[in-house]
C-alpha positions in Angstrom: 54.6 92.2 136.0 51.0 93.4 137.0 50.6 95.0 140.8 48.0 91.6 141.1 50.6 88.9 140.1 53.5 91.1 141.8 52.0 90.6 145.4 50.9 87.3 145.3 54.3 86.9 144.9 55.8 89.0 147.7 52.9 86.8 149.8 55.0 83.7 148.2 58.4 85.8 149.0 57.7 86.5 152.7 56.0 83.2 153.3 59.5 81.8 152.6 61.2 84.7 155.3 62.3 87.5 152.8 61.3 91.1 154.5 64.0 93.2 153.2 62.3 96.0 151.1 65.7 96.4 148.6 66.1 92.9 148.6 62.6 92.0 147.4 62.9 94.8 144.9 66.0 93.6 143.5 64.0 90.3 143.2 61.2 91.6 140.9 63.0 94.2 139.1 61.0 97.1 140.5 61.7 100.4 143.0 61.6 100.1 146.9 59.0 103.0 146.7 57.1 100.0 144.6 57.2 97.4 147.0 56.7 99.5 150.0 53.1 100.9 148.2 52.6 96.7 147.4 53.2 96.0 151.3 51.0 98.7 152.5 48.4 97.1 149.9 48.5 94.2 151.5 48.8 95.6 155.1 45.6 97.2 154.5 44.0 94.1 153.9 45.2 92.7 156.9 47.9 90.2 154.6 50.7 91.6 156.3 52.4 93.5 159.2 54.3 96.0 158.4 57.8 95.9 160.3 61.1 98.5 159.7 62.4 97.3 156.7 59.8 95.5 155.9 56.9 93.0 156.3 55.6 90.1 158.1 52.9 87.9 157.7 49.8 88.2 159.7 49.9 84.8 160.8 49.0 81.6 158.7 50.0 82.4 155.0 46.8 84.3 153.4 45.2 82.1 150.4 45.5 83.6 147.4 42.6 83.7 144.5 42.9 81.4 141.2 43.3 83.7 138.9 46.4 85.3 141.2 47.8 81.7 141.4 47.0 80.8 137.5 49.5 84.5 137.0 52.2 82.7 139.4 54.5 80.6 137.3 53.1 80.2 134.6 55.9 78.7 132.2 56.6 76.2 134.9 52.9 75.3 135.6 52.6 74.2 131.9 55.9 72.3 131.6 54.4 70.5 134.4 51.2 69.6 132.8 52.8 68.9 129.9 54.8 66.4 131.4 52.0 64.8 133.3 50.3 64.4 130.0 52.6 61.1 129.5 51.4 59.1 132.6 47.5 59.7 131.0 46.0 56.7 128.2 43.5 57.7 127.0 39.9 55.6 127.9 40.9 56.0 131.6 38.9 57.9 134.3 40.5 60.9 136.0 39.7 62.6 139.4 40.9 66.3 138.6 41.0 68.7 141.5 40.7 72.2 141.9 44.1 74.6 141.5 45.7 76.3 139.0 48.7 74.0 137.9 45.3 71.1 137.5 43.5 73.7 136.0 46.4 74.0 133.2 46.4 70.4 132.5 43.2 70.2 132.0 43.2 72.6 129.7 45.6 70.3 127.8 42.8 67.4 127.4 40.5 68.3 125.3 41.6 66.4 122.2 41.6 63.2 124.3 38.9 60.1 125.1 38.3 60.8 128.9 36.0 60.7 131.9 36.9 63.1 133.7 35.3 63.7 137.6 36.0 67.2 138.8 34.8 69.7 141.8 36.9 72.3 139.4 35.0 74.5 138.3 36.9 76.7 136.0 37.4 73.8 133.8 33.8 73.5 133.2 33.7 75.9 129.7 36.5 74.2 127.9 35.7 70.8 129.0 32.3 70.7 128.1 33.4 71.6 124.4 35.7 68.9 123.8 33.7 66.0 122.3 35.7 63.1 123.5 35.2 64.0 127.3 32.8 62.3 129.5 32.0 65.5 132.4 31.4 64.1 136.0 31.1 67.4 138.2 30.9 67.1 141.6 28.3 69.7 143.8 28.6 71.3 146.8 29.5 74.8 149.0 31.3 76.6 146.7 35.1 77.8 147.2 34.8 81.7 145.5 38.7 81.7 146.0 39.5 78.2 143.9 36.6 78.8 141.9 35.6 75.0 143.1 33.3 72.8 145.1 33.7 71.0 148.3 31.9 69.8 151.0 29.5 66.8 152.4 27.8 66.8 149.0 30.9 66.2 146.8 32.3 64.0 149.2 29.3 61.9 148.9 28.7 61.7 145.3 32.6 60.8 144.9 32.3 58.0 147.2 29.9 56.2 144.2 32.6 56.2 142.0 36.5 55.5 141.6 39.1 56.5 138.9 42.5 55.4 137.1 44.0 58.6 139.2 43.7 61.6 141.1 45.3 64.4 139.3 45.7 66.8 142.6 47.1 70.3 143.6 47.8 71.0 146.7 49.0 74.8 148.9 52.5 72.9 149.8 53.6 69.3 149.8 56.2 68.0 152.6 57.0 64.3 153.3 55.8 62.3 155.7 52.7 64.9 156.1 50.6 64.8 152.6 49.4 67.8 151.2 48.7 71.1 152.8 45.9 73.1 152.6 43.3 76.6 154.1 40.9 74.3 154.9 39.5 71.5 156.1 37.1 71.2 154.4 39.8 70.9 150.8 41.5 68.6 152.6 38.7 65.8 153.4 37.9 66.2 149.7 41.5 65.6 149.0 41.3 62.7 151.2 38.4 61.1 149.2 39.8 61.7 145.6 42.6 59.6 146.9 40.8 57.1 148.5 38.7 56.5 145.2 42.0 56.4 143.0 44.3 53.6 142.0 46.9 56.1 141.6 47.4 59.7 143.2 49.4 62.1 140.6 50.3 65.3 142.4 51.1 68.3 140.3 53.1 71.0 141.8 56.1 73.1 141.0 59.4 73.4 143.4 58.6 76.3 145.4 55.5 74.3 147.0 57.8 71.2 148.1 58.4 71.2 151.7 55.9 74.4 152.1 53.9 74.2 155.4 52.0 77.9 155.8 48.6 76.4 155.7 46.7 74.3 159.1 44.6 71.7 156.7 46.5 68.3 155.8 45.6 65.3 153.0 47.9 62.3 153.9 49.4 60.6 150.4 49.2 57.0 149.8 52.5 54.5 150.6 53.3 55.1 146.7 52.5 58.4 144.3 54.0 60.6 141.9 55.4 63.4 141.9 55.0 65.9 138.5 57.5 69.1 139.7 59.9 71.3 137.9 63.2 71.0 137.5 64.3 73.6 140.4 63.5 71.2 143.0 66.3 70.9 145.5 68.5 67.8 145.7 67.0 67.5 149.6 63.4 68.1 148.7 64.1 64.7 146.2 65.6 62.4 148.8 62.8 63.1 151.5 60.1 63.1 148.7 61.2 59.9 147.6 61.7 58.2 150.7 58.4 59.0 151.6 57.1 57.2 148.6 56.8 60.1 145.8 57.9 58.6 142.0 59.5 62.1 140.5 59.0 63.3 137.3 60.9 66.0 136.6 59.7 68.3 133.6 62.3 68.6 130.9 64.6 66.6 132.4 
């Protein structure tokens, strides 16, 4: 595991309480001399406080960058996408947003008849290759960290159109609040890909369900779906579902 993709996850790790040096060593499989040098990396960049034993983090969870996230999970990012693949016919239009697990299923459509609407960015060179894709991208302030667009601009030009669904990502997802996210500005995006949609398909693997670290919020329709992986927890399902999520479970 590279020193990049190692603290993103120890970012992940003590976003979800873990500060015990051994204990997050044990986890990854390295030394404690390892992790202590990761957490003075990201003390250094003001990610962390460092604590005996340990780390905190420096209050709201710090974002991390696309290609750090795109390193996170990968195997479960792609059964994901892969899975989400069924709900897609082909002729239909698509809202794709920004994020990595999006990022990989796009990446999975370019042998398909498509128009595709998208702020993402870093689908842009494959996409534009793929001969059966009609390209909508939307402009605006660009997001260096998500390697996307956002803003009044793309809020405006989406407002012209609507779509099949809204293939969205999303920091953490917990019922009864929508989707969380750094900013506010992602999230009033967010808020218009839904609105424009007949259907809302989020994307996003166990570890982000019931995950609140972030201050920005996207309410969800009365009825979406759900694409996760099959880690998600038996609790995480009831409250998901009672607040209207449709699971589909990847491999199950």
């Amino acid at each position: 595991m590279r020193g990049t993709e190692r603290r993103a996850r120890l970012l992940e790790a003590l976003g979800l309480g873990e500060i015990d040096v051994d204990d997050l060593a044990h986890r990854f499989g390295v030394s404690a001399s390892t992790v202590r040098r990761d957490l003075q990396h990201l003390s250094d960049t003001k990610a962390v406080r460092r604590t005996y034993g340990g780390a905190i983090l420096a209050g709201a969870a710090p974002e991390t960058t696309l290609d750090q996230r795109l390193a996170i999970n990968g195997p479960e990012k792609l059964a994901i996408a892969r899975a989400a693949l069924a709900l897609i016919a082909d002729g239909e239009t698509l809202i794709l947003d920004a994020g990595s697990t999006v990022t990989a299923f796009g990446r999975l459509l370019l042998d398909r008849r498509l128009r595709i609407i998208t702020n993402n960015l870093a689908l842009l060179p494959c996409l534009a290759q793929a001969p059966g894709i009609d390209l909508v991208v939307l402009g605006g302030n660009l997001r260096a960290t998500s390697m996307s667009t956002v803003g009044p601009l793309a809020i405006e030009a989406l407002q012209r159109m609507t779509a099949d669904r809204a293939v969205m990502s999303a920091d953490g997802v917990v019922a009864g609040r929508g989707l969380c996210e750094a900013s506010l500005d992602q999230v009033a995006l967010k808020s218009a890909m839904i609105a424009q949609s007949r259907e809302t398909v989020v994307l996003a693997n166990a570890g982000k369900l019931g995950r609140a670290e972030q201050m920005a919020w996207a309410p969800l329709p009365r009825r979406w779906i759900l694409v996760t992986d099959a880690a998600v927890p038996q609790d995480q399902r009831h409250s998901l579902a009672e607040a209207g999520a449709d699971l589909v479970v990847a491999g199950a």
